[in-house]
BADREN-346630 format. One record per atom (N, C-alpha, C, O): residue number from 1; residue in three letters; atom name; x, y, z. Coordinates in steps of 0.001 Angstrom, whole numbers, padded with zeros to 6 digits. Example, Ala and Ser with C-alpha at 12.3 -4.5 7.8 and 13.67 -1.06 7.14 Angstrom:
2
{k->1, r->ALA, a->N, px->013190, py->-005690, pz->007800}
{k->1, r->ALA, a->CA, px->012300, py->-004500, pz->007800}
{k->1, r->ALA, a->C, px->013200, py->-003300, pz->007800}
{k->1, r->ALA, a->O, px->014236, py->-003319, pz->008465}
{k->2, r->SER, a->N, px->012850, py->-002250, pz->007080}
{k->2, r->SER, a->CA, px->013670, py->-001060, pz->007140}
{k->2, r->SER, a->C, px->012900, py->000030, pz->007870}
{k->2, r->SER, a->O, px->013409, py->001138, pz->008039}
***
This chain:
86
{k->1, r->UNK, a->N, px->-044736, py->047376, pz->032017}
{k->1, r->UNK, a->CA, px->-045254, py->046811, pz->033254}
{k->1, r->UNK, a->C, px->-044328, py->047116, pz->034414}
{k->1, r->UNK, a->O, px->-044715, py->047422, pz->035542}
{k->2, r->UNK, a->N, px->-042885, py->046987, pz->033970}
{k->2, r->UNK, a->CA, px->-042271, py->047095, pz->035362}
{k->2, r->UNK, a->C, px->-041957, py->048564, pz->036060}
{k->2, r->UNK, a->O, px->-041456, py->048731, pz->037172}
{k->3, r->UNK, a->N, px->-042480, py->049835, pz->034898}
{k->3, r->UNK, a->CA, px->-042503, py->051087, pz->035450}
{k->3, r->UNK, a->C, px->-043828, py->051285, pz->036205}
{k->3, r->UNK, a->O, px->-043974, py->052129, pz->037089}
{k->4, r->UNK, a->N, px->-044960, py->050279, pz->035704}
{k->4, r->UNK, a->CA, px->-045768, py->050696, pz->036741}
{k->4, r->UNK, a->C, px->-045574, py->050155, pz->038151}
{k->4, r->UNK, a->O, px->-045908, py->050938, pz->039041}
{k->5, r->UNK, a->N, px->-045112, py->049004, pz->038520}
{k->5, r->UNK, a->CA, px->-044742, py->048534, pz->039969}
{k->5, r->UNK, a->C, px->-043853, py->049341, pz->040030}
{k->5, r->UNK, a->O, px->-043913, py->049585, pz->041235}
{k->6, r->UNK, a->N, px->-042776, py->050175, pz->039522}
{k->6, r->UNK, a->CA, px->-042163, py->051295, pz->040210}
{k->6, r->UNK, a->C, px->-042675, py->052060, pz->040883}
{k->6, r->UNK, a->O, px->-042748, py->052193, pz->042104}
{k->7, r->UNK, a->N, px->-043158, py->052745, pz->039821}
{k->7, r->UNK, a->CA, px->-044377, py->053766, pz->040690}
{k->7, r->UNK, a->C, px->-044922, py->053372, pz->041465}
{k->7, r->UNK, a->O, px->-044968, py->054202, pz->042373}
{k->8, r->UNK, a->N, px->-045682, py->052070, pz->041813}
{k->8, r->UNK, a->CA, px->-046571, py->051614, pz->042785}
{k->8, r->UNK, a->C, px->-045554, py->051336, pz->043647}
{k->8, r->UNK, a->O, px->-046093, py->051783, pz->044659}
{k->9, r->UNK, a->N, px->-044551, py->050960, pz->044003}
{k->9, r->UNK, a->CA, px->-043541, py->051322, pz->045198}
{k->9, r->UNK, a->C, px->-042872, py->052742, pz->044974}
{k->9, r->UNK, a->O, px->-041916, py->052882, pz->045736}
{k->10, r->UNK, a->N, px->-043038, py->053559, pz->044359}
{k->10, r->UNK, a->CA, px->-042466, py->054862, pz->045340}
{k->10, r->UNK, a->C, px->-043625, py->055487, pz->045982}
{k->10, r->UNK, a->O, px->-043435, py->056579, pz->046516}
{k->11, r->UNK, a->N, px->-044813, py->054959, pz->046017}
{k->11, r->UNK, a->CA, px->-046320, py->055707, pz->046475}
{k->11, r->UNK, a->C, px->-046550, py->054503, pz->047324}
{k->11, r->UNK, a->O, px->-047709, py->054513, pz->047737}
{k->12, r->UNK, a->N, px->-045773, py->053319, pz->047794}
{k->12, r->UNK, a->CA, px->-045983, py->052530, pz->048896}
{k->12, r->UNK, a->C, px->-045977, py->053310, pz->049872}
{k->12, r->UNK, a->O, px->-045301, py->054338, pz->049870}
{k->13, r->UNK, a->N, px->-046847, py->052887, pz->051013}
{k->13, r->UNK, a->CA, px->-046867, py->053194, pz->052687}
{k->13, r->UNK, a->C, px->-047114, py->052197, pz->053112}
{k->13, r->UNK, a->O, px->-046028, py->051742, pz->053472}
{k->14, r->UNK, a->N, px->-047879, py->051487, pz->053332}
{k->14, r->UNK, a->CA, px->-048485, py->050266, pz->053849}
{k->14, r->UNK, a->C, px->-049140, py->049133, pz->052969}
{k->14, r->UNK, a->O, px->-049514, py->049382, pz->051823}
{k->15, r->UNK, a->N, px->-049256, py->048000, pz->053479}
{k->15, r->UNK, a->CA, px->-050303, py->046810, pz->052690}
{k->15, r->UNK, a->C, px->-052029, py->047312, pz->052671}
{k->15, r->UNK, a->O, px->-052863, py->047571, pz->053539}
{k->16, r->UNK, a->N, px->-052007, py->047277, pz->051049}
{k->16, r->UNK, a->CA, px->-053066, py->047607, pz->051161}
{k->16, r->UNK, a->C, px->-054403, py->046671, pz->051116}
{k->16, r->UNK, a->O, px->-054007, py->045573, pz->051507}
{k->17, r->UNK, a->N, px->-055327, py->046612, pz->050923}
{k->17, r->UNK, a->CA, px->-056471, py->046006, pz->051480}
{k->17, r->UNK, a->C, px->-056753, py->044567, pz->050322}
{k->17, r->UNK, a->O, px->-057339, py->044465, pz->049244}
{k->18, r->UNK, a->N, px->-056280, py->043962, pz->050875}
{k->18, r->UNK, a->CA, px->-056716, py->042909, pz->049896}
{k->18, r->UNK, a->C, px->-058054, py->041918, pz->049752}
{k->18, r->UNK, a->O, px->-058453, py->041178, pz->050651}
{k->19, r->UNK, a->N, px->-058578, py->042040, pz->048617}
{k->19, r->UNK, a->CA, px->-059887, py->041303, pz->049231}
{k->19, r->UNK, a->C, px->-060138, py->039660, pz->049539}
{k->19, r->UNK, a->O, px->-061106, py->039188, pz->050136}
{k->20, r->UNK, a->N, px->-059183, py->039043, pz->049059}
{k->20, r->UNK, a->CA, px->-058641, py->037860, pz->049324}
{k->20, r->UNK, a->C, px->-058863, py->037386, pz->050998}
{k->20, r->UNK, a->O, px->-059327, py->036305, pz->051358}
{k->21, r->UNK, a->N, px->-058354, py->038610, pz->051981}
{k->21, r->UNK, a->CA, px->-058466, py->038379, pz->053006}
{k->21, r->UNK, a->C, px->-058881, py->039390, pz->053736}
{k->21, r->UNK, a->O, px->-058087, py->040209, pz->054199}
{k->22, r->UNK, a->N, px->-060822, py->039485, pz->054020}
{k->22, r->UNK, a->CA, px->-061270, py->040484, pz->054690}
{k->22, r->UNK, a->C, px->-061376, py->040471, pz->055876}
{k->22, r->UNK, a->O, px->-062249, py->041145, pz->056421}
{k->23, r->UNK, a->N, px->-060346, py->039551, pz->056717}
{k->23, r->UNK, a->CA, px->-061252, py->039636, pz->057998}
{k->23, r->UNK, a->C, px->-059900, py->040054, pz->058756}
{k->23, r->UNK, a->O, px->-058815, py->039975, pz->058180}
{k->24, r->UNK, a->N, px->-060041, py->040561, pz->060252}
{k->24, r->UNK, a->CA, px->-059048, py->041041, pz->060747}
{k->24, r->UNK, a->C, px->-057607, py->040987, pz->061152}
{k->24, r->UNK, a->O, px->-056676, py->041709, pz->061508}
{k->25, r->UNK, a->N, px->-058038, py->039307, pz->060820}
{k->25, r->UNK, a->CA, px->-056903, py->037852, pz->061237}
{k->25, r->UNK, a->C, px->-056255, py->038234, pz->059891}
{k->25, r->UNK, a->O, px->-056755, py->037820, pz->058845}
{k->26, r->UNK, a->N, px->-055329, py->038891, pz->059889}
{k->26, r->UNK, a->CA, px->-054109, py->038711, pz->058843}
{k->26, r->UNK, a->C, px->-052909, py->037995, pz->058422}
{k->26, r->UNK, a->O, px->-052040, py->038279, pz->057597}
{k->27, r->UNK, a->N, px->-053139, py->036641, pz->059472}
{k->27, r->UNK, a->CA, px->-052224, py->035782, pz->059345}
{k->27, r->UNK, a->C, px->-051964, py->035178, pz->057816}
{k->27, r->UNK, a->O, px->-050954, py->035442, pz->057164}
{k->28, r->UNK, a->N, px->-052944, py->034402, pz->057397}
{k->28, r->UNK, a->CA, px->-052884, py->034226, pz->055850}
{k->28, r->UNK, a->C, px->-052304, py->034959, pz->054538}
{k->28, r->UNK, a->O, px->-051764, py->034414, pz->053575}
{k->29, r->UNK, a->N, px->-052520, py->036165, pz->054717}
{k->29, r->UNK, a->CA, px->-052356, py->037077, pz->053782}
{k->29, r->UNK, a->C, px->-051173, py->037420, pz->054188}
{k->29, r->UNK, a->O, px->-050891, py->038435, pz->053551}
{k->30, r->UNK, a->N, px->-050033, py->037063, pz->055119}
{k->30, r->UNK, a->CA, px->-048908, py->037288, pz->055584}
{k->30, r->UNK, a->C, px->-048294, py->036031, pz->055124}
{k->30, r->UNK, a->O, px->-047454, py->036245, pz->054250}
{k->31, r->UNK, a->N, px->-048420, py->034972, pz->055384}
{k->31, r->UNK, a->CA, px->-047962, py->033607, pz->054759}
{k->31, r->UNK, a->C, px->-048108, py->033800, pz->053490}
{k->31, r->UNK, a->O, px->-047051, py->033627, pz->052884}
{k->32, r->UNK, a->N, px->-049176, py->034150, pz->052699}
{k->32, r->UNK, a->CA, px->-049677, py->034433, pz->051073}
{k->32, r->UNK, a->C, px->-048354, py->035039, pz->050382}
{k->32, r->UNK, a->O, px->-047664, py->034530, pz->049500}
{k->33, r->UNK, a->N, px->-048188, py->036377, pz->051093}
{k->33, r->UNK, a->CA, px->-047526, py->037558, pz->050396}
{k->33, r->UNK, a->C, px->-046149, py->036918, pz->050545}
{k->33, r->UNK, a->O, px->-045605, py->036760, pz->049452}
{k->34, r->UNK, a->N, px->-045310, py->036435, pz->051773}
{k->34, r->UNK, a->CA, px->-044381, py->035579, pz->051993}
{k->34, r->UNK, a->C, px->-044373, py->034265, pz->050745}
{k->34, r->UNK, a->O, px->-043413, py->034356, pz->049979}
{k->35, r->UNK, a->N, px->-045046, py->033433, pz->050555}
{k->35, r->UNK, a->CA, px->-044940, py->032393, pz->049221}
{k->35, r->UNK, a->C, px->-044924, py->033320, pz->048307}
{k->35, r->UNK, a->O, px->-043733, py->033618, pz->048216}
{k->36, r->UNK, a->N, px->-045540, py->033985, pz->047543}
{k->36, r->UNK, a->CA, px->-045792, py->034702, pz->046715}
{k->36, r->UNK, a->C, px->-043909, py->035898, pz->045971}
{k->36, r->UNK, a->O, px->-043500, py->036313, pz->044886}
{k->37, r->UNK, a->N, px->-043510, py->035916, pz->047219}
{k->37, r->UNK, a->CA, px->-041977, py->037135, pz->047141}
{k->37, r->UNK, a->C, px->-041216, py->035997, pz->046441}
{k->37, r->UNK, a->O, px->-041012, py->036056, pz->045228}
{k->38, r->UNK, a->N, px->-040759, py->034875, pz->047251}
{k->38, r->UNK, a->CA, px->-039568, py->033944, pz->046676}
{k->38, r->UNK, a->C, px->-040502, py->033303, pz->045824}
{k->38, r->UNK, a->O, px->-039675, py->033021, pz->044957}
{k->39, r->UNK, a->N, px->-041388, py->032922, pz->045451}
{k->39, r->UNK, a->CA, px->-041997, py->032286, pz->044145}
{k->39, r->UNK, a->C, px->-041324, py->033370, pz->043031}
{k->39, r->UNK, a->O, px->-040726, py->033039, pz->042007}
{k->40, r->UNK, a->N, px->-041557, py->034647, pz->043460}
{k->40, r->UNK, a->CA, px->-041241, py->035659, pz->042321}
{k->40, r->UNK, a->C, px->-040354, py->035973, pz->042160}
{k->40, r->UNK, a->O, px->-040154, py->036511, pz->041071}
{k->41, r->UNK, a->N, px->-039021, py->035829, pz->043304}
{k->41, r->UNK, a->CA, px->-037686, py->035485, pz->042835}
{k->41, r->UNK, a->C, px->-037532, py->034775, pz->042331}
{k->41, r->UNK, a->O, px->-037090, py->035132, pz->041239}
{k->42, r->UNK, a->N, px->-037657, py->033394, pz->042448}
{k->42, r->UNK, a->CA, px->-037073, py->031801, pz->041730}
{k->42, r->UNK, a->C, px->-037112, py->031879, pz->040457}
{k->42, r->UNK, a->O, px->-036206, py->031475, pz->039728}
{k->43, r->UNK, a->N, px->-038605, py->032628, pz->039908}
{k->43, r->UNK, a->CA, px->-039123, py->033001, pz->038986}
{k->43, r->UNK, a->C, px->-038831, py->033724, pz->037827}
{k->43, r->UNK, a->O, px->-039088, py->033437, pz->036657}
{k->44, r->UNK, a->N, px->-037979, py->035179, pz->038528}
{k->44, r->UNK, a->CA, px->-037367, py->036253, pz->038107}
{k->44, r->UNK, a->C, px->-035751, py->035482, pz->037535}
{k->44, r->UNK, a->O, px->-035292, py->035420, pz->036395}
{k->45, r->UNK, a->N, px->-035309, py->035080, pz->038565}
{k->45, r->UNK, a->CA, px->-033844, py->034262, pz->038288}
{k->45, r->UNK, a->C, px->-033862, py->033137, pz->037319}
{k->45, r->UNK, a->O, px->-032827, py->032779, pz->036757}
{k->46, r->UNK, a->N, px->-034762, py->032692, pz->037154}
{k->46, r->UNK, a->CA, px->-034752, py->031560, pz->036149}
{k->46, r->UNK, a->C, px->-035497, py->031782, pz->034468}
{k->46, r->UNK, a->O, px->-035773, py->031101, pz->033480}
{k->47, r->UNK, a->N, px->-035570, py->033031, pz->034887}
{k->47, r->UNK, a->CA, px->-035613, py->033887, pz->032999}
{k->47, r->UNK, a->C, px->-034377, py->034466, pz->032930}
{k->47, r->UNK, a->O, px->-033644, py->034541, pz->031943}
{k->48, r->UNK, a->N, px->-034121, py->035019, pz->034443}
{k->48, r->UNK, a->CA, px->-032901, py->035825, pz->034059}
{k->48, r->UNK, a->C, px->-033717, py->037151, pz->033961}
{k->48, r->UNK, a->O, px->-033217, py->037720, pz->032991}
{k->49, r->UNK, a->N, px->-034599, py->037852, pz->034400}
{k->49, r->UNK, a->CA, px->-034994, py->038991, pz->034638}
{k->49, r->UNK, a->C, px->-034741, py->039566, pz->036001}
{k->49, r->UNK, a->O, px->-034178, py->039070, pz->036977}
{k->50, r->UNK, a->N, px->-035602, py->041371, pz->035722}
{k->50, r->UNK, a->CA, px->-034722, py->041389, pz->036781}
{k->50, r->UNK, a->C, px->-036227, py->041409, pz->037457}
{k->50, r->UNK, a->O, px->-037342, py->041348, pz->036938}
{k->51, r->UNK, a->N, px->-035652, py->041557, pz->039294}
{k->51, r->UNK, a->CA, px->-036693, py->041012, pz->040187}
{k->51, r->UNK, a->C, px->-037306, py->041851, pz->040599}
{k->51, r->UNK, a->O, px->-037962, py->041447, pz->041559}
{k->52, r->UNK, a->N, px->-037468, py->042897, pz->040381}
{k->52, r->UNK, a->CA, px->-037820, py->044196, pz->040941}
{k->52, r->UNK, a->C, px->-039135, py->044061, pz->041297}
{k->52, r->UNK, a->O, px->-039554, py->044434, pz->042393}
{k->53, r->UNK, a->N, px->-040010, py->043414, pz->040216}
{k->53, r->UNK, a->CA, px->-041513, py->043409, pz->040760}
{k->53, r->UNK, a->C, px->-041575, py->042916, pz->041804}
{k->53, r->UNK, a->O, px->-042415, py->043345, pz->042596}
{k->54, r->UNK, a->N, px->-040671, py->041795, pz->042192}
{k->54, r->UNK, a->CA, px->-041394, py->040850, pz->043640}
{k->54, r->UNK, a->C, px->-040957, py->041919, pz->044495}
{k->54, r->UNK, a->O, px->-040970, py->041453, pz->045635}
{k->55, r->UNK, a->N, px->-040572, py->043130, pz->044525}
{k->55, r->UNK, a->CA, px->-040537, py->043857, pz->045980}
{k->55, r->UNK, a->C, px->-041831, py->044122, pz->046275}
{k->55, r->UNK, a->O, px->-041882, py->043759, pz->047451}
{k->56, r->UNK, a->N, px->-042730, py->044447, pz->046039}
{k->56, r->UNK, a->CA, px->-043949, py->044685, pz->045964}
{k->56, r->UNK, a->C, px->-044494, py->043214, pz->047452}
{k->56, r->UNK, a->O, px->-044971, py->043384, pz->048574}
{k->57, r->UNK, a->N, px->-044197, py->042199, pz->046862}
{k->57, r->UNK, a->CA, px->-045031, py->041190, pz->047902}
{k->57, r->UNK, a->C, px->-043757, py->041171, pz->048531}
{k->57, r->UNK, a->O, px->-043892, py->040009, pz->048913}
{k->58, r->UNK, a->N, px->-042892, py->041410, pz->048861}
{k->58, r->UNK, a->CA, px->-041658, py->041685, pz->050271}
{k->58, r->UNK, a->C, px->-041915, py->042896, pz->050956}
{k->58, r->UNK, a->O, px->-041291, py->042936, pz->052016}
{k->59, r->UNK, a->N, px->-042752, py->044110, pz->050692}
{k->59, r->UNK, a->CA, px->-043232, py->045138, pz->051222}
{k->59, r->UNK, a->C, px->-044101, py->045085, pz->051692}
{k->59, r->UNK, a->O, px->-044420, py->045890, pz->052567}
{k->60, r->UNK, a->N, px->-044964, py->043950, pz->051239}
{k->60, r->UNK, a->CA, px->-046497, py->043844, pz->051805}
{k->60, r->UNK, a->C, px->-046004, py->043215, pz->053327}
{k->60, r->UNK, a->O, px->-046271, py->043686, pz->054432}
{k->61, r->UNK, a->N, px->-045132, py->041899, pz->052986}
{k->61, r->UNK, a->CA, px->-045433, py->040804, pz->054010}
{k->61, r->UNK, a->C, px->-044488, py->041141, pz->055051}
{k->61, r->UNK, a->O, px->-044634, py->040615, pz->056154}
{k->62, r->UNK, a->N, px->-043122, py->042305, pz->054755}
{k->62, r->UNK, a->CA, px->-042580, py->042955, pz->055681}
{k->62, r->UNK, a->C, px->-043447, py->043794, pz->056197}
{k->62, r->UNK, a->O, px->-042900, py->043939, pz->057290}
{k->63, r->UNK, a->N, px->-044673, py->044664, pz->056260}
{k->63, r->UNK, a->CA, px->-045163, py->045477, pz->056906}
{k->63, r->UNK, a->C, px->-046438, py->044227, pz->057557}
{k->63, r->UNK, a->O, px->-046792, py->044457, pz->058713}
{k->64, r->UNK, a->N, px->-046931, py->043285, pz->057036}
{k->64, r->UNK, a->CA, px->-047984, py->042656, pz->058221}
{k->64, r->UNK, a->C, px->-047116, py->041584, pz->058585}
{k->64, r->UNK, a->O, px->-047046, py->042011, pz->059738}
{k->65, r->UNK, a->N, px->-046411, py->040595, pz->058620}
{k->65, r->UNK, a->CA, px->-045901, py->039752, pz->059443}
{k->65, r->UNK, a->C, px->-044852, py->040397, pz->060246}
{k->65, r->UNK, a->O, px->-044089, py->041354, pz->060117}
{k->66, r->UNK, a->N, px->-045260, py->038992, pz->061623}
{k->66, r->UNK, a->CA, px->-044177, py->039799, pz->062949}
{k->66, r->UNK, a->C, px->-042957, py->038826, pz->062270}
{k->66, r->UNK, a->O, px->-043132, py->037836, pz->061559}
{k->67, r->UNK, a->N, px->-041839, py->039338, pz->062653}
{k->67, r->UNK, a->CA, px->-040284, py->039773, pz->062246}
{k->67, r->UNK, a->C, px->-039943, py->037877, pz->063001}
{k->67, r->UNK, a->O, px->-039132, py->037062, pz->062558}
{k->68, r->UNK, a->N, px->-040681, py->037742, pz->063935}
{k->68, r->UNK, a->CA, px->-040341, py->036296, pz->064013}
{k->68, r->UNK, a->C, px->-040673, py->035206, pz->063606}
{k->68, r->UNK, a->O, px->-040076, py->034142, pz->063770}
{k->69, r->UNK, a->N, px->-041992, py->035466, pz->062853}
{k->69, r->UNK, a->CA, px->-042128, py->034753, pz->061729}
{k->69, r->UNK, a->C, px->-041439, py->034136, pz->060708}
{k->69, r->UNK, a->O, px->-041097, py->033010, pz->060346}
{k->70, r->UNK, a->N, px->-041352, py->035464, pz->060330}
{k->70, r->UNK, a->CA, px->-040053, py->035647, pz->058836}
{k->70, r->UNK, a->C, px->-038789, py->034971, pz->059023}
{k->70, r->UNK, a->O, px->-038285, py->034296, pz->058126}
{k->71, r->UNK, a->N, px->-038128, py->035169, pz->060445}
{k->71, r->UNK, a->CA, px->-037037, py->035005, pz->061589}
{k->71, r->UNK, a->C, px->-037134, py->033297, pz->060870}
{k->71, r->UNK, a->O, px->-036405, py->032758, pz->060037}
{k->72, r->UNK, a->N, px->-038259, py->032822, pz->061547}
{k->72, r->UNK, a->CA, px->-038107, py->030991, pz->061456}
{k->72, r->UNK, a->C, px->-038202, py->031190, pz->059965}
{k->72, r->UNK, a->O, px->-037289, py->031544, pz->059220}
{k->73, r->UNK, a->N, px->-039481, py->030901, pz->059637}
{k->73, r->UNK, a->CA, px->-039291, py->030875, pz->057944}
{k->73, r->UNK, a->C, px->-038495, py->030769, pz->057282}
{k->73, r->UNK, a->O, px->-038342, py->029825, pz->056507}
{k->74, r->UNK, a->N, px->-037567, py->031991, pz->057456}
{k->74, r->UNK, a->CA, px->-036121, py->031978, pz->056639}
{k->74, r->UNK, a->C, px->-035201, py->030664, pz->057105}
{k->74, r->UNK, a->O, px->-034623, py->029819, pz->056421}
{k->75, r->UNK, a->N, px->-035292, py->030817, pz->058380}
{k->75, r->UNK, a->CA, px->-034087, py->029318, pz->058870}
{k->75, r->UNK, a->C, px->-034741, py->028058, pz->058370}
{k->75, r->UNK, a->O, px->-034160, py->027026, pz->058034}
{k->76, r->UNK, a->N, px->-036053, py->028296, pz->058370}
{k->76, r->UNK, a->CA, px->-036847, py->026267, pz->057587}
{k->76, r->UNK, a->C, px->-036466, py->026368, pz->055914}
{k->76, r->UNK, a->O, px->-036616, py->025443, pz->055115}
{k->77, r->UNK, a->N, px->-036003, py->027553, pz->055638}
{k->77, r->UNK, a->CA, px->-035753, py->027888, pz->054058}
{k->77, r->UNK, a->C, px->-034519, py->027284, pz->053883}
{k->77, r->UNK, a->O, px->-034269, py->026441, pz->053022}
{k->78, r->UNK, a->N, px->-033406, py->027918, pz->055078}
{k->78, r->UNK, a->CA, px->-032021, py->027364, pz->054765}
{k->78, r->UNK, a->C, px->-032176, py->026136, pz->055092}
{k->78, r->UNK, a->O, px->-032053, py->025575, pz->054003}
{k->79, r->UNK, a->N, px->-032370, py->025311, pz->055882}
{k->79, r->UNK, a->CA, px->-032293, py->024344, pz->056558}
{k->79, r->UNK, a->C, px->-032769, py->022860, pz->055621}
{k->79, r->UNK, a->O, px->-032232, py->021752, pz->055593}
{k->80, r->UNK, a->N, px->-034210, py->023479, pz->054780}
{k->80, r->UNK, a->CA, px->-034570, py->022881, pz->053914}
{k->80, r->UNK, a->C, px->-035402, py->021949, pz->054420}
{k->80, r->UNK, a->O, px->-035259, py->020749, pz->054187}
{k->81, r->UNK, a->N, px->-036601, py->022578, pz->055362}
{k->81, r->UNK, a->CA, px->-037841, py->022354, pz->056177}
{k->81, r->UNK, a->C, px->-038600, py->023267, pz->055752}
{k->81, r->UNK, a->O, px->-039663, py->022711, pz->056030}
{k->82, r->UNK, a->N, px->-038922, py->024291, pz->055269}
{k->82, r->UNK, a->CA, px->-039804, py->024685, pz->055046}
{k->82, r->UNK, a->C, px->-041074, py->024093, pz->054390}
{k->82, r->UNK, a->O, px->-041086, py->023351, pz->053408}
{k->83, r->UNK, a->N, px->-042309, py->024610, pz->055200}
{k->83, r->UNK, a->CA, px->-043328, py->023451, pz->054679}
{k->83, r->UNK, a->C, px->-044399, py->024010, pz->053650}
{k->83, r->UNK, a->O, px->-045390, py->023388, pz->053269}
{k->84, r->UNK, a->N, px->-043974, py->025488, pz->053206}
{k->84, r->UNK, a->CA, px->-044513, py->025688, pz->051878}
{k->84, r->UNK, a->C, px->-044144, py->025469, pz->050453}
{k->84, r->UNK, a->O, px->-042999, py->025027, pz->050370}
{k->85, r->UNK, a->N, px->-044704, py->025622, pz->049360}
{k->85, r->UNK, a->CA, px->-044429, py->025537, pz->047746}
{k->85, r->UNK, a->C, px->-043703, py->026419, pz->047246}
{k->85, r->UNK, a->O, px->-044345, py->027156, pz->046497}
{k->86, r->UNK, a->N, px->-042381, py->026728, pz->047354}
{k->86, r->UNK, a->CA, px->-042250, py->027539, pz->046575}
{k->86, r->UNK, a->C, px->-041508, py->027621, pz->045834}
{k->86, r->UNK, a->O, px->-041512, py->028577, pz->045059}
***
């Protein structure tokens, strides 16, 4: 499994079309892919594997969310406000 998410990141370019979220408003699917990365760290670290797959949803949500998003996000992460599950 984890040679195929290799491959599927060295043939990354962009987020690709998810059907989860068809409409133009990509806000969701930017918050999604964002829960989804550190879920799959916490995840990865607490088998003790390695994390490589969650680059995959850190590639997605780095190419559709704006950078100031992420910017706060990360500080409600340290801060220990953040108001998602993860």
């Amino acid at each position: 499994m984890a040679e195929e998410v290799k491959e599927k990141l060295a043939r990354y370019k962009t987020a690709p079309f998810d059907s989860r979220f068809p409409n133009q408003n990509q806000t969701k699917n930017c918050w999604q892919n964002y829960l989804d990365f550190h879920r799959c760290q916490r995840a990865m670290e607490a088998k003790g594997s390695d994390p490589a797959p969650c680059q995959w949803y850190f590639r997605v949500y780095k190419s559709i969310c704006p950078i100031s998003w992420v910017t706060t996000w990360d500080e409600y992460r340290a801060e220990g406000t953040f108001p998602g599950k993860i």
